[in-house]
DSSP file (Angstrom, degrees, kcal/mol; ACC not computed):
  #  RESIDUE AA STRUCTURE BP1 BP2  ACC     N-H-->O    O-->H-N    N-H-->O    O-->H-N    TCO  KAPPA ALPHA  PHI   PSI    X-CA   Y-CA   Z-CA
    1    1 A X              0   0    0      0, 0.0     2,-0.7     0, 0.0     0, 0.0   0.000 360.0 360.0 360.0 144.3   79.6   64.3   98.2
    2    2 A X     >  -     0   0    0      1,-0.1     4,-1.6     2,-0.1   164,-0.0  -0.909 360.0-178.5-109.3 118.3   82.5   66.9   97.5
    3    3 A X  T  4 S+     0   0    0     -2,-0.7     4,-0.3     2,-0.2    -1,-0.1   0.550  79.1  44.8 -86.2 -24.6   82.4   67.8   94.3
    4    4 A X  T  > S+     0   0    0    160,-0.4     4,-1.0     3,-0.1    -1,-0.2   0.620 114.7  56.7-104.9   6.5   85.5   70.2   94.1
    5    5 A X  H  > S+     0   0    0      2,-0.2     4,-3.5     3,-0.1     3,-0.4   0.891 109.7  39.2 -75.3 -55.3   87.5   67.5   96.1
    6    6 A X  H  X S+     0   0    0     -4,-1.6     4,-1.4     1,-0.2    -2,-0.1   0.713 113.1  51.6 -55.9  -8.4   87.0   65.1   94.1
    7    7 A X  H  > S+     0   0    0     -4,-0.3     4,-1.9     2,-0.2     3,-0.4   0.925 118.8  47.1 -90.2 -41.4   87.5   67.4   90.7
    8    8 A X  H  X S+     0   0    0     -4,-1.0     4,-1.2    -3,-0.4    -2,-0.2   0.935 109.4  53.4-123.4 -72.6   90.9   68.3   93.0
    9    9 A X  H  X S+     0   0    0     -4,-3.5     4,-2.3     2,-0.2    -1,-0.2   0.757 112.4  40.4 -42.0 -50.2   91.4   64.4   93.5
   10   10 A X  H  X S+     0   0    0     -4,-1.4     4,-5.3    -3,-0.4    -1,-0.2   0.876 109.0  60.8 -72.0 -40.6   91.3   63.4   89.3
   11   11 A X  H  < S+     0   0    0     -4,-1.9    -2,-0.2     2,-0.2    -1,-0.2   0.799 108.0  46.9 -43.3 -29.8   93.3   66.4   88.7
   12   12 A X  H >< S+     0   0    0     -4,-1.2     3,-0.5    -5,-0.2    -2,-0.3   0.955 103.9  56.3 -83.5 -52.9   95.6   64.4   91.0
   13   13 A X  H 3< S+     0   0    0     -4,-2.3     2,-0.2     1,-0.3    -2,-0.2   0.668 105.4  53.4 -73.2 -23.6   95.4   61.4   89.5
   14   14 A X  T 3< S+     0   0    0     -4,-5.3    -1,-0.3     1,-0.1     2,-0.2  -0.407 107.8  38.4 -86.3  66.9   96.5   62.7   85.9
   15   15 A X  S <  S-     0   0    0     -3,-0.5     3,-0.1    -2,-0.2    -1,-0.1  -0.417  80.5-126.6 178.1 132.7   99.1   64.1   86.4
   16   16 A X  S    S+     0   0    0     -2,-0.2     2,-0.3     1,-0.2    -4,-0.0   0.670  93.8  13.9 -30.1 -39.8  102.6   63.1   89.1
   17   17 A X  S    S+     0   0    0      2,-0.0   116,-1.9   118,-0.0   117,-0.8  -0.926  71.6 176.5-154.4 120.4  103.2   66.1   91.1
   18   18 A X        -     0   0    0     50,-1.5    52,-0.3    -2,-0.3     2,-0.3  -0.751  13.6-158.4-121.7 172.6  100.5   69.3   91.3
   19   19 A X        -     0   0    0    115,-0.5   117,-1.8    -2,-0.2     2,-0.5  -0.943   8.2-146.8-149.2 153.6  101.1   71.9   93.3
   20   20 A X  E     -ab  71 136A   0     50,-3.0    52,-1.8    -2,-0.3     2,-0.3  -0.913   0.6-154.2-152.7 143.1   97.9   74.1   94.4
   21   21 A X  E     -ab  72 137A   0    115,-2.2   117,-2.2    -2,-0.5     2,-0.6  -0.720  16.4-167.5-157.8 109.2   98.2   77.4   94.9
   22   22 A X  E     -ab  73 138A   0     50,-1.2    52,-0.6    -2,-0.3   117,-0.1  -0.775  12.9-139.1-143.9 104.0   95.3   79.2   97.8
   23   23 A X        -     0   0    0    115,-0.8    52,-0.2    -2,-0.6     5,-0.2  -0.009   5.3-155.6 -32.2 157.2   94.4   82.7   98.5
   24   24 A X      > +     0   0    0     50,-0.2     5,-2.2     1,-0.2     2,-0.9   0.505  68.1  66.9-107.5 -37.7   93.8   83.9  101.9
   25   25 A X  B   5S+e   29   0B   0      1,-0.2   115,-0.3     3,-0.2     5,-0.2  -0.680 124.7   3.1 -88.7 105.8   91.4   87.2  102.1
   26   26 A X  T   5S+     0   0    0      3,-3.1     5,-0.2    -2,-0.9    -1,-0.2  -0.140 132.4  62.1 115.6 -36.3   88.2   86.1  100.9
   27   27 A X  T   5S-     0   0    0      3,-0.1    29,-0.2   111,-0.1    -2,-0.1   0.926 126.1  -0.4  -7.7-110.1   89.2   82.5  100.5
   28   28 A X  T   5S+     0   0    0     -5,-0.2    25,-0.5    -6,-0.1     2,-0.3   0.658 134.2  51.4 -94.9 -38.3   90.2   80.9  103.7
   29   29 A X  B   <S-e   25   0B   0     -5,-2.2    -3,-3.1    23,-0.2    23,-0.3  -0.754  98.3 -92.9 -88.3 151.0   89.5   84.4  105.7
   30   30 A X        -     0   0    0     21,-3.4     2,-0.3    22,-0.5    -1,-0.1  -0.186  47.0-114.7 -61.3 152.6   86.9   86.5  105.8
   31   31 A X        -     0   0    0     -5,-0.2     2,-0.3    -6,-0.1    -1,-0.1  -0.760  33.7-168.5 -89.0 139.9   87.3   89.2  103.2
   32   32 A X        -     0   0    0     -2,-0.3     2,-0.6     2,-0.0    18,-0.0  -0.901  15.1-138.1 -82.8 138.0   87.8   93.2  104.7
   33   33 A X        +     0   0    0     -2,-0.3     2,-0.4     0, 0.0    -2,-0.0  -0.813  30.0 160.2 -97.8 124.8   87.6   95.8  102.8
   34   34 A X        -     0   0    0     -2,-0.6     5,-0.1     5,-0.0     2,-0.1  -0.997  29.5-119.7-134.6 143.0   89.9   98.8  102.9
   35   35 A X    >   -     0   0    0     -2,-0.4     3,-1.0     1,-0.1     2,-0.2  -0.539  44.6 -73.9 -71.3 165.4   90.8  101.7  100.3
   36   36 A X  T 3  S+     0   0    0      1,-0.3    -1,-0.1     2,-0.1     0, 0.0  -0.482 122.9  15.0 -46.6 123.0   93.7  102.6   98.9
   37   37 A X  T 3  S+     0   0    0     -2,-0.2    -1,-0.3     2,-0.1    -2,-0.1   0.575  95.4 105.3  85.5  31.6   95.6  104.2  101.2
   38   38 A X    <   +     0   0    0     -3,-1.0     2,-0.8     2,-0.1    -2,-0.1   0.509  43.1 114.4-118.4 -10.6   93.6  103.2  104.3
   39   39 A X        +     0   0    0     -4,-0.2     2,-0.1    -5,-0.1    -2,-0.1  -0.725  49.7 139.6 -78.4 117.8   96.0  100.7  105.6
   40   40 A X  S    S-     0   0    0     -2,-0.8     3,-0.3    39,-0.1    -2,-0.1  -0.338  72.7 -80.6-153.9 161.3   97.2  102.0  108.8
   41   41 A X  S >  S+     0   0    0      1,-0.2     3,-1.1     2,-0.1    -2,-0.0   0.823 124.6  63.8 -50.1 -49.6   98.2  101.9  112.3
   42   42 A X  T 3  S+     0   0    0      1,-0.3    -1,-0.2    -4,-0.1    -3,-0.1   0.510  95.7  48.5 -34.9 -44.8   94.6  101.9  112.6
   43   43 A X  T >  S+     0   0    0     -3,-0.3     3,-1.1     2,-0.1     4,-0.4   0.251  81.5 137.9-113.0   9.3   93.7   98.8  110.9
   44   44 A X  T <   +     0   0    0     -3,-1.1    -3,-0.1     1,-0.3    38,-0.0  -0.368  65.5  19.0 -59.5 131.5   96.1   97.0  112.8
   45   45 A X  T >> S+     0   0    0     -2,-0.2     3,-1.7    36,-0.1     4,-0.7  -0.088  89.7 111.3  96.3 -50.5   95.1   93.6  114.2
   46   46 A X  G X4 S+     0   0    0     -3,-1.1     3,-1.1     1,-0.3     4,-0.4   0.849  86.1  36.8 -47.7 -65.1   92.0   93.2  111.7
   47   47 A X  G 34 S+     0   0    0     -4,-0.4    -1,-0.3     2,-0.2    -3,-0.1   0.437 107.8  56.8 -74.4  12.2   93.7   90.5  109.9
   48   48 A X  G <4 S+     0   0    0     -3,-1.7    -2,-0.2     1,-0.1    -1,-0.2   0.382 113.7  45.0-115.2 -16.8   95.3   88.9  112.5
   49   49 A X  S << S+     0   0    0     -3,-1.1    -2,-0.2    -4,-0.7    -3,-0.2   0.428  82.6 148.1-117.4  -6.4   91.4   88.5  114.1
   50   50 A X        -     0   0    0     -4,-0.4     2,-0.2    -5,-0.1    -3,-0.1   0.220  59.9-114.0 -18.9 142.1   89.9   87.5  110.7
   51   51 A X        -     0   0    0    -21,-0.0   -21,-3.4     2,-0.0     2,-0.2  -0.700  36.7-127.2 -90.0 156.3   86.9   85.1  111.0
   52   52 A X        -     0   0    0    -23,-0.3   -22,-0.5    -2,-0.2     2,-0.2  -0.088  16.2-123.7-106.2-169.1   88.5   81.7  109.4
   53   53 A X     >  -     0   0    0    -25,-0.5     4,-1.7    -2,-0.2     5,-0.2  -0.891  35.2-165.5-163.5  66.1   86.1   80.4  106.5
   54   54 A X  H  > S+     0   0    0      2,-0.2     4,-2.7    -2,-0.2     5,-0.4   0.779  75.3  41.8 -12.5 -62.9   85.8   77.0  108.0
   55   55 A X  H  > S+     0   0    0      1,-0.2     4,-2.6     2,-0.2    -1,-0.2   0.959 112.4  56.5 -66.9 -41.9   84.4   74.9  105.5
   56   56 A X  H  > S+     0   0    0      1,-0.2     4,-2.3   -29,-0.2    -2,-0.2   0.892 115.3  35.8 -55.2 -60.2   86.5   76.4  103.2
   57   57 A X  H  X S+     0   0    0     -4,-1.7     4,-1.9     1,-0.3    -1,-0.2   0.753 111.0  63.9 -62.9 -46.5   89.8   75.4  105.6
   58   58 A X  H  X S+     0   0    0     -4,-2.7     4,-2.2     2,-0.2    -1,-0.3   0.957 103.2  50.9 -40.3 -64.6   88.2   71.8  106.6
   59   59 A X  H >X S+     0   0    0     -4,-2.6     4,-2.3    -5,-0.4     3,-0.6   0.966 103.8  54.6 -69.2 -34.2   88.3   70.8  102.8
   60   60 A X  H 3X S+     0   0    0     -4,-2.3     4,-1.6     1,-0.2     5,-0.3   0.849 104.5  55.2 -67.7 -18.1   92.0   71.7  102.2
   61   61 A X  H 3< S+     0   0    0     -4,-1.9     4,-0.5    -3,-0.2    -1,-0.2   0.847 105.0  47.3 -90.5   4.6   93.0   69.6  104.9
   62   62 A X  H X< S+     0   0    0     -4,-2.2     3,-0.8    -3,-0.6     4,-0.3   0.963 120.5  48.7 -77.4 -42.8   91.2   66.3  103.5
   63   63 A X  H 3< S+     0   0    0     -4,-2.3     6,-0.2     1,-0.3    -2,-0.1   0.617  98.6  61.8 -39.3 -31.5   93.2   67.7  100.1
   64   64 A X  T 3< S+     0   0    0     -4,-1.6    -1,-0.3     1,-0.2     5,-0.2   0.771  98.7  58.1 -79.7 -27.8   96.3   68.1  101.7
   65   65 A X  S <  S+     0   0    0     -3,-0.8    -1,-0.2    -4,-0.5    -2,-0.2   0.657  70.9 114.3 -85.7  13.5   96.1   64.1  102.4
   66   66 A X  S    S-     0   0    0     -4,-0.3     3,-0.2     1,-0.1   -57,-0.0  -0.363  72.5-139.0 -37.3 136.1   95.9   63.9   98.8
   67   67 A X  S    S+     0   0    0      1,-0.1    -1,-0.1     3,-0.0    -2,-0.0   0.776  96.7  40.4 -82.7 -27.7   99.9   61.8   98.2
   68   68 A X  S    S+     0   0    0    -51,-0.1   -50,-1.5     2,-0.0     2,-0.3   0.274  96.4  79.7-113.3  23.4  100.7   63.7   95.3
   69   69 A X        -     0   0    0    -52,-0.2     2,-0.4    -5,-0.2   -50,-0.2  -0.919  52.6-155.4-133.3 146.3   99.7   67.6   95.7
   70   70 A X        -     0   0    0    -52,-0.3   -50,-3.0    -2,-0.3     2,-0.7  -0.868  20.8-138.9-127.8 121.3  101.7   70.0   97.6
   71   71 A X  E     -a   20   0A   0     -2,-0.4     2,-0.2   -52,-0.1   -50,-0.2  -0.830  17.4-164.5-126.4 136.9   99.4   73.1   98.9
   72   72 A X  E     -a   21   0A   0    -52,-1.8   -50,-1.2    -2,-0.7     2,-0.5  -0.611  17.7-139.8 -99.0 141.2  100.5   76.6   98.7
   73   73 A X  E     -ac  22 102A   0     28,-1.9    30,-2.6    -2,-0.2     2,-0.4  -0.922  26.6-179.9 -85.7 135.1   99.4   79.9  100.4
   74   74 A X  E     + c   0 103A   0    -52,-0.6     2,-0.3    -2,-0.5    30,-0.2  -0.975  14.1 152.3-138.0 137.8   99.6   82.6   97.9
   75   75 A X  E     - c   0 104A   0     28,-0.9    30,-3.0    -2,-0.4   -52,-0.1  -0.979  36.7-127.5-153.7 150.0   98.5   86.1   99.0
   76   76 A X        -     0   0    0     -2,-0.3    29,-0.4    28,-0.2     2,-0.2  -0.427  18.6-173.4 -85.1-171.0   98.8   90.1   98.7
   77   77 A X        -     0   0    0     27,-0.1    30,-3.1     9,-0.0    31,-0.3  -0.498  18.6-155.9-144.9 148.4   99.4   92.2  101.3
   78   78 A X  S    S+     0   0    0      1,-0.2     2,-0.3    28,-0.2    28,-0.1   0.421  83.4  21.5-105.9  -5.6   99.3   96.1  101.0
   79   79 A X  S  > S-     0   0    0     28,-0.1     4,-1.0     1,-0.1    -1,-0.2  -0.948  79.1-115.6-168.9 135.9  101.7   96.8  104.1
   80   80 A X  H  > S+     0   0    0     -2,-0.3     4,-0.7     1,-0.2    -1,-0.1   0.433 110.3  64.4 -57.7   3.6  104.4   94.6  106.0
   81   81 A X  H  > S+     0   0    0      2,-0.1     4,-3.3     3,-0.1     3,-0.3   0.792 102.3  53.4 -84.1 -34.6  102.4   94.6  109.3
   82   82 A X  H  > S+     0   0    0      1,-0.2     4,-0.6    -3,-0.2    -2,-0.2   0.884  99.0  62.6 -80.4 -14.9   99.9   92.7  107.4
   83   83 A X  H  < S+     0   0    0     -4,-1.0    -1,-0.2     1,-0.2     4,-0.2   0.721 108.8  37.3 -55.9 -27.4  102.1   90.3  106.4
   84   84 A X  H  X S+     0   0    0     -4,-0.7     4,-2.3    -3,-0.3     5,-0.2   0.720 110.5  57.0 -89.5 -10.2  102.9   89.2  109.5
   85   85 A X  H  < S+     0   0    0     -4,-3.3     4,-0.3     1,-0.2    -2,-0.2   0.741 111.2  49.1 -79.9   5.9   99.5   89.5  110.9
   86   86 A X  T  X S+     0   0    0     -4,-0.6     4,-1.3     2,-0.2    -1,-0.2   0.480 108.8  50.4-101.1 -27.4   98.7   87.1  107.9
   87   87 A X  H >> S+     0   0    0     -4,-0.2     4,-0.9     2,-0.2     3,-0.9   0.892 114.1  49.0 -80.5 -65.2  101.9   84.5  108.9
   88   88 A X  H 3X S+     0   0    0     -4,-2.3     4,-1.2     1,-0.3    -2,-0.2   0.791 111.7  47.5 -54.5 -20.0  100.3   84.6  112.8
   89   89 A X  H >>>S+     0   0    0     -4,-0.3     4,-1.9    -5,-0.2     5,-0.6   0.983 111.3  49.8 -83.4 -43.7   96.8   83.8  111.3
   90   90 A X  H XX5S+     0   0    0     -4,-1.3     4,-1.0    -3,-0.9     3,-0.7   0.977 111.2  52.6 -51.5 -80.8   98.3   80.7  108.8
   91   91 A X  H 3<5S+     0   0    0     -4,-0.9    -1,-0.3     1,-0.3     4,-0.2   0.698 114.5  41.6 -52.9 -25.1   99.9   79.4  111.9
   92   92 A X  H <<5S+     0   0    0     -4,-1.2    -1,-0.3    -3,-0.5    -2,-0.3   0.964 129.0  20.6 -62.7 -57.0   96.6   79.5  113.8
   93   93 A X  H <<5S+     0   0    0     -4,-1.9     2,-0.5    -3,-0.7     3,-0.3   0.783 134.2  27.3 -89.5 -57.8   94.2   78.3  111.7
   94   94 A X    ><< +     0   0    0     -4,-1.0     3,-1.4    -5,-0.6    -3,-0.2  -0.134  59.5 148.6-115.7  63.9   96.2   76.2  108.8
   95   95 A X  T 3   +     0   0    0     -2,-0.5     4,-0.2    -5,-0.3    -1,-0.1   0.830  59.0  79.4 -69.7 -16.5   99.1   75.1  110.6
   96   96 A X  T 3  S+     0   0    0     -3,-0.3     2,-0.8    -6,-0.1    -1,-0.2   0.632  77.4  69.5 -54.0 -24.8   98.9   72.0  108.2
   97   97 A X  S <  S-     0   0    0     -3,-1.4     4,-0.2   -27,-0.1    -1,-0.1  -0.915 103.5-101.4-103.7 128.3  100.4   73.5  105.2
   98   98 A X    >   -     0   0    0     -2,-0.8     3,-1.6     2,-0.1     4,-0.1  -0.031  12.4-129.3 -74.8 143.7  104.1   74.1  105.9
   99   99 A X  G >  S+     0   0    0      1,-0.3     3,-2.0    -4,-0.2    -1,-0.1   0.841 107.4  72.9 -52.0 -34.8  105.3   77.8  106.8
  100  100 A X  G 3  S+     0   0    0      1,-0.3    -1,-0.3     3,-0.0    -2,-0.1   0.295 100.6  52.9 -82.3  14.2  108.4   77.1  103.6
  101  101 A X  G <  S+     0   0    0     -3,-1.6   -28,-1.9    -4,-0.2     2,-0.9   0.385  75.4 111.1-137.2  25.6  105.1   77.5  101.2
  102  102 A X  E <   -c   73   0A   0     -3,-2.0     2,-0.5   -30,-0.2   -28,-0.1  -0.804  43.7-171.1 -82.7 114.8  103.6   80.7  102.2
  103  103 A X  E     +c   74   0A   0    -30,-2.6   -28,-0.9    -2,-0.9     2,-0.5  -0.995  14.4 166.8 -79.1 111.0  103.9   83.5   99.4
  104  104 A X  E     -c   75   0A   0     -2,-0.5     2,-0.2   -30,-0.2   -28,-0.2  -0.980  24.7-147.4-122.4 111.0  102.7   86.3  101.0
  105  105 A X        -     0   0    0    -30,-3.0     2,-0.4    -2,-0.5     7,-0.1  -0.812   9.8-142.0 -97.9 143.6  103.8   89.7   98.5
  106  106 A X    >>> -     0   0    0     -2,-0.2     5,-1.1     1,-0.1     4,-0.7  -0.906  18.6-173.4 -93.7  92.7  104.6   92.6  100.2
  107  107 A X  G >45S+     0   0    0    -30,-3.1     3,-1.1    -2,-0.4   -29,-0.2   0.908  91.8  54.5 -48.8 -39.8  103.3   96.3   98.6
  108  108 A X  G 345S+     0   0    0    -31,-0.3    -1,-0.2     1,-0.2   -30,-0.1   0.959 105.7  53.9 -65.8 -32.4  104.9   98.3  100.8
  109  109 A X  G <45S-     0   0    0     -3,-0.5    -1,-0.2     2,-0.1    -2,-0.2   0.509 113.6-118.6 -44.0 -31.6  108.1   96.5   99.9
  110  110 A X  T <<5S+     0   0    0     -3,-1.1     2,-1.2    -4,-0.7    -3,-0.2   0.421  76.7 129.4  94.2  -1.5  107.4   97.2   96.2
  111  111 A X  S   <S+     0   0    0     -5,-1.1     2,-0.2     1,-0.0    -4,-0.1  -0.320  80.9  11.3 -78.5  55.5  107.1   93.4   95.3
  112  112 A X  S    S-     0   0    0     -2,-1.2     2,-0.2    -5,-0.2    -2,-0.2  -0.435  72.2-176.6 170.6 156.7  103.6   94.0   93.4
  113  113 A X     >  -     0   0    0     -2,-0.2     4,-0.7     1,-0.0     3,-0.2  -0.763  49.1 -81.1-138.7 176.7  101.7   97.5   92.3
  114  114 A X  T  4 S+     0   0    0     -2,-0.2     4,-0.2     1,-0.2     3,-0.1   0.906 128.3  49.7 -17.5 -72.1   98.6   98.4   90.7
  115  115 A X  T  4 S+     0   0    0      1,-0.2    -1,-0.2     2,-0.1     3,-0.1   0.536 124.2  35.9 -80.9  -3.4   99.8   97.7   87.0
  116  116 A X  T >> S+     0   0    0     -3,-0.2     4,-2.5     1,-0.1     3,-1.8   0.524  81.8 105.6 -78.3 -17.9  101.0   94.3   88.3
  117  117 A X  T 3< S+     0   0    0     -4,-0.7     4,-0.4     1,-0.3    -2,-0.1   0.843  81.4  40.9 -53.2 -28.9   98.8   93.5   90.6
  118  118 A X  T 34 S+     0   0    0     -4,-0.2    -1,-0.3     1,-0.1    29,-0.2   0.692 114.5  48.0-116.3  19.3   96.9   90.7   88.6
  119  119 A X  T <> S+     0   0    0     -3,-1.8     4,-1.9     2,-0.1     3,-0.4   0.631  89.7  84.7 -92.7 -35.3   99.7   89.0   87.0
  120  120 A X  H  X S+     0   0    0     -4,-2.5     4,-4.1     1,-0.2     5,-0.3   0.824  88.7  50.4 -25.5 -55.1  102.0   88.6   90.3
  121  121 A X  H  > S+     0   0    0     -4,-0.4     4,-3.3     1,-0.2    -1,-0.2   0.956 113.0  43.9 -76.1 -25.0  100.5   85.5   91.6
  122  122 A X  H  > S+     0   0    0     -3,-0.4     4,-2.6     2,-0.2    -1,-0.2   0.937 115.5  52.4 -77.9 -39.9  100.7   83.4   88.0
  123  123 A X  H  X S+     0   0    0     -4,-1.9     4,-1.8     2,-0.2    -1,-0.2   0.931 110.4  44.8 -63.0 -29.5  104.3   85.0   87.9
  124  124 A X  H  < S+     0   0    0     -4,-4.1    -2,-0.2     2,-0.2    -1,-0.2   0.897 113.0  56.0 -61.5 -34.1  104.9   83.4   91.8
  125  125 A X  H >< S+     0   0    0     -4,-3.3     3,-1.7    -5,-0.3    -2,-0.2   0.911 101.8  56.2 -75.2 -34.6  103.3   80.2   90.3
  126  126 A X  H >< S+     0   0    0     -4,-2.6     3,-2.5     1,-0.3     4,-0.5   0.942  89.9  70.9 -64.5 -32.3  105.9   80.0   87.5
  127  127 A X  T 3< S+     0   0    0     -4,-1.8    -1,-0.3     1,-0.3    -2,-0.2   0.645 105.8  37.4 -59.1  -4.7  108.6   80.0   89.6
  128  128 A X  T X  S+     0   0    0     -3,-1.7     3,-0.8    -4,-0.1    -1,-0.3   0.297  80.9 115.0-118.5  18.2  107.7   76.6   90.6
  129  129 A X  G X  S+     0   0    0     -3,-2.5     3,-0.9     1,-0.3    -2,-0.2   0.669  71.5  56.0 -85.2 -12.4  106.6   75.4   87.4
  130  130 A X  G 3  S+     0   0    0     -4,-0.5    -1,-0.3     1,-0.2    -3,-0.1   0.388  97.9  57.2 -64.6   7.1  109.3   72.9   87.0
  131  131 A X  G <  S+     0   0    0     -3,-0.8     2,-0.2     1,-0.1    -1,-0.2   0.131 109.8  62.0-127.7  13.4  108.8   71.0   90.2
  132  132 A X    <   -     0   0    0     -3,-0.9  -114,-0.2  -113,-0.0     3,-0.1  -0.929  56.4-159.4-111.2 152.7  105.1   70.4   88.9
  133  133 A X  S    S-     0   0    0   -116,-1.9     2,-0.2     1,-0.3  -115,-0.2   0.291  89.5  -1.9 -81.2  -9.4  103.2   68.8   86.1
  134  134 A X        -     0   0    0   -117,-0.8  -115,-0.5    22,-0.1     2,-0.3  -0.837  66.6-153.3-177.9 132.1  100.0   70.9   86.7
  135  135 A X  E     - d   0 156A   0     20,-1.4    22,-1.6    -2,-0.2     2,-0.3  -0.768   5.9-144.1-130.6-175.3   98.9   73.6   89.3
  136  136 A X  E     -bd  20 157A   0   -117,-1.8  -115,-2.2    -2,-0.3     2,-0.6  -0.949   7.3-160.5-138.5 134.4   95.7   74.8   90.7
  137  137 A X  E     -bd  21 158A   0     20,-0.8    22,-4.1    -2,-0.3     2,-0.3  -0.941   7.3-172.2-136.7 129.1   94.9   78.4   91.6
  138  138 A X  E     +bd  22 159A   0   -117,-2.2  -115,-0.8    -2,-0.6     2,-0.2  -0.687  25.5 136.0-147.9 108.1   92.0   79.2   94.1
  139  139 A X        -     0   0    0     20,-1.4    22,-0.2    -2,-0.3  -113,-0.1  -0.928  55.9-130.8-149.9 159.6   91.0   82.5   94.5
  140  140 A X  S    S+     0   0    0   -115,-0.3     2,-0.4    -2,-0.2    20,-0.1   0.513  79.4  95.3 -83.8  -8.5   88.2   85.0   94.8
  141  141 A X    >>  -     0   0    0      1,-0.2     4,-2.3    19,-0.0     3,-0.6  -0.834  55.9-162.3-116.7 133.7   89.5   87.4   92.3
  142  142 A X  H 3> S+     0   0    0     -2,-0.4     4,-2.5     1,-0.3     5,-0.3   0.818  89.6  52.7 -77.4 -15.0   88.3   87.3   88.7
  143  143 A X  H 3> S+     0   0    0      2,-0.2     4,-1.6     1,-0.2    -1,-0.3   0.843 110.7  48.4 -70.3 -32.0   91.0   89.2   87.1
  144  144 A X  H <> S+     0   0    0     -3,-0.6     4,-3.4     2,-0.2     5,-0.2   0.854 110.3  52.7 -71.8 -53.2   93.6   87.0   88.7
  145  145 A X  H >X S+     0   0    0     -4,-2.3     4,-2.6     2,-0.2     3,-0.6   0.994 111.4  45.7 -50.1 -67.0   91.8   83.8   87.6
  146  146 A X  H 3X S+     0   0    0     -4,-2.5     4,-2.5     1,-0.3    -1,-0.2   0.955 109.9  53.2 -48.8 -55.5   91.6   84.8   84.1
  147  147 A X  H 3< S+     0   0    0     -4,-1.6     4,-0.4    -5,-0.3    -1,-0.3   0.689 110.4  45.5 -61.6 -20.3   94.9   85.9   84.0
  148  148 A X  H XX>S+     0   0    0     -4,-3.4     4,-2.4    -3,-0.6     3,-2.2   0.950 109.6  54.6 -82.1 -48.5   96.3   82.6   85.3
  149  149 A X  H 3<5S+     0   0    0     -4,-2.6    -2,-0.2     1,-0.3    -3,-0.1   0.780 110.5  46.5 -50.6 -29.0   94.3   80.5   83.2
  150  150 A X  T 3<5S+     0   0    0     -4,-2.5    -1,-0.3    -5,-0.3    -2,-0.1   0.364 116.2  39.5-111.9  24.8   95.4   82.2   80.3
  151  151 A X  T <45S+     0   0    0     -3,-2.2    -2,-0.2    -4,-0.4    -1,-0.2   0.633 125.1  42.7 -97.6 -29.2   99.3   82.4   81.0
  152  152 A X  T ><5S+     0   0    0     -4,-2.4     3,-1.7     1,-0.2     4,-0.3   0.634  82.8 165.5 -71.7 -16.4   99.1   78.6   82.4
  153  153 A X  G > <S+     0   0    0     -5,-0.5     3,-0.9     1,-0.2    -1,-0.2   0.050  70.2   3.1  26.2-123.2   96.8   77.5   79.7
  154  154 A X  G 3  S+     0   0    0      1,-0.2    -1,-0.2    -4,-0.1     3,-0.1   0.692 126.6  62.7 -70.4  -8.3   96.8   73.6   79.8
  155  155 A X  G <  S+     0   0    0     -3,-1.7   -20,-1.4     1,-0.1    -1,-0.2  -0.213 107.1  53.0 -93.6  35.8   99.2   73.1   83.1
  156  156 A X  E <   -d  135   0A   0     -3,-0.9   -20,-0.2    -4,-0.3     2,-0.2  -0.598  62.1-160.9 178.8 167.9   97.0   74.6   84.8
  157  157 A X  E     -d  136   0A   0    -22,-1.6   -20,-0.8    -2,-0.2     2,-0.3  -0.600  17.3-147.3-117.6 178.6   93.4   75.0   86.1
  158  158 A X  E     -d  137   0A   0    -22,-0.2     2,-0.4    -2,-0.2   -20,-0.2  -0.935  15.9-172.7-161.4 121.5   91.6   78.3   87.8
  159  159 A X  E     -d  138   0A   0    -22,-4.1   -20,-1.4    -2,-0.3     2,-0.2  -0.983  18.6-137.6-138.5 150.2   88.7   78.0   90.5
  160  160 A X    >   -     0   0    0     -2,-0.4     3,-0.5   -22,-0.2   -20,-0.2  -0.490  30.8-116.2 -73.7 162.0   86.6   80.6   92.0
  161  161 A X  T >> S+     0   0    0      1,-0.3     3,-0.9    -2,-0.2     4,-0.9   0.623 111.1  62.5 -78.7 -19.0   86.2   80.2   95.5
  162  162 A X  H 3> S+     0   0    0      2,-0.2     4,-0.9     1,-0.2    -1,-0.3   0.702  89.6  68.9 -85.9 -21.7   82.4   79.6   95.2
  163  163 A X  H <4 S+     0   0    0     -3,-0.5    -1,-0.2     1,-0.2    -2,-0.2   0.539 104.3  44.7 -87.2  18.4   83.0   76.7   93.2
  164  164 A X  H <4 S+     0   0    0     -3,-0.9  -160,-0.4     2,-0.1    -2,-0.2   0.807 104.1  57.1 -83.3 -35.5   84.3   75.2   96.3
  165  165 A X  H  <        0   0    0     -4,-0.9    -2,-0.2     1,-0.3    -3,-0.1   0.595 360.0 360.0 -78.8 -19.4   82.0   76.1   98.5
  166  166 A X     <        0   0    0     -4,-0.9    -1,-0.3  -164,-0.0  -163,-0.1   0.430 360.0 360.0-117.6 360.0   78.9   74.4   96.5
């Protein structure tokens, strides 16, 4: 039994329209680690060769056949090369959720910073809180989780990525 499909699945069944909202680094890809200031010429390619999280990727597409949930990529990226090696990896691996719902923020671009950095994605999810009753955020990072639960409060609901996996 899939226990965070089915928690995914009731969620679905209160509510008309969800929309759910899915990290990539650490997520659906294997997580890398870089410092600050270590994204480079140099690291080029390294997300674009990420190892995929299978199981993880397997369960969003039985989710995506869900009738009434809409599933989002939402993602950082520290430098516009990785944004695109991060569009070439979607289109490899989860070509099932449509390219018009990839968020991918750019830092070199200036769309997120430090002292933003864990508020951004709940601010990307409001922008689409009028075309949902209720959204779903699944992501590895706690600071982000908390901070969506507690600007979304009761429209929407927060999972760590390990409480997919189990």
């Amino acid at each position: 039994m899939d226990n965070f499909y089915n928690t995914v699945k009731e969620i679905c069944e209160k509510n008309s329209k969800v929309a759910m909202f899915i990290d990539m680094d650490g997520t659906i890809v294997e997580y890398c680690i870089y410092l600050e200031g270590e994204i480079s010429t140099s690291t080029k390619g390294k997300f674009l060769n990420g190892r995929p999280i299978e199981i993880m990727i397997d369960k969003l597409r039985k989710i995506n056949e869900i009738k009434n949930i809409d599933l989002y990529i939402l993602s950082l990226a520290k430098s516009s090369m990785i944004v695109e090696e991060k569009k070439l990896w979607l289109k490899k691996y989860v070509g099932f959720i449509n390219e018009k719902n990839w968020i991918i923020i750019d830092k070199e671009k200036g769309e997120y910073n430090k002292e933003n950095r864990d508020i951004i994605k709940v601010q990307k999810m409001k922008e689409k809180m009028n075309e949902y009753d209720c959204m779903i955020l699944l992501d590895d990072d706690h600071k982000i989780l908390k901070k969506t639960k507690e600007e979304l409060s009761d429209k929407g609901y927060v999972y760590h990525i390990s409480s997919a996996l189990i």
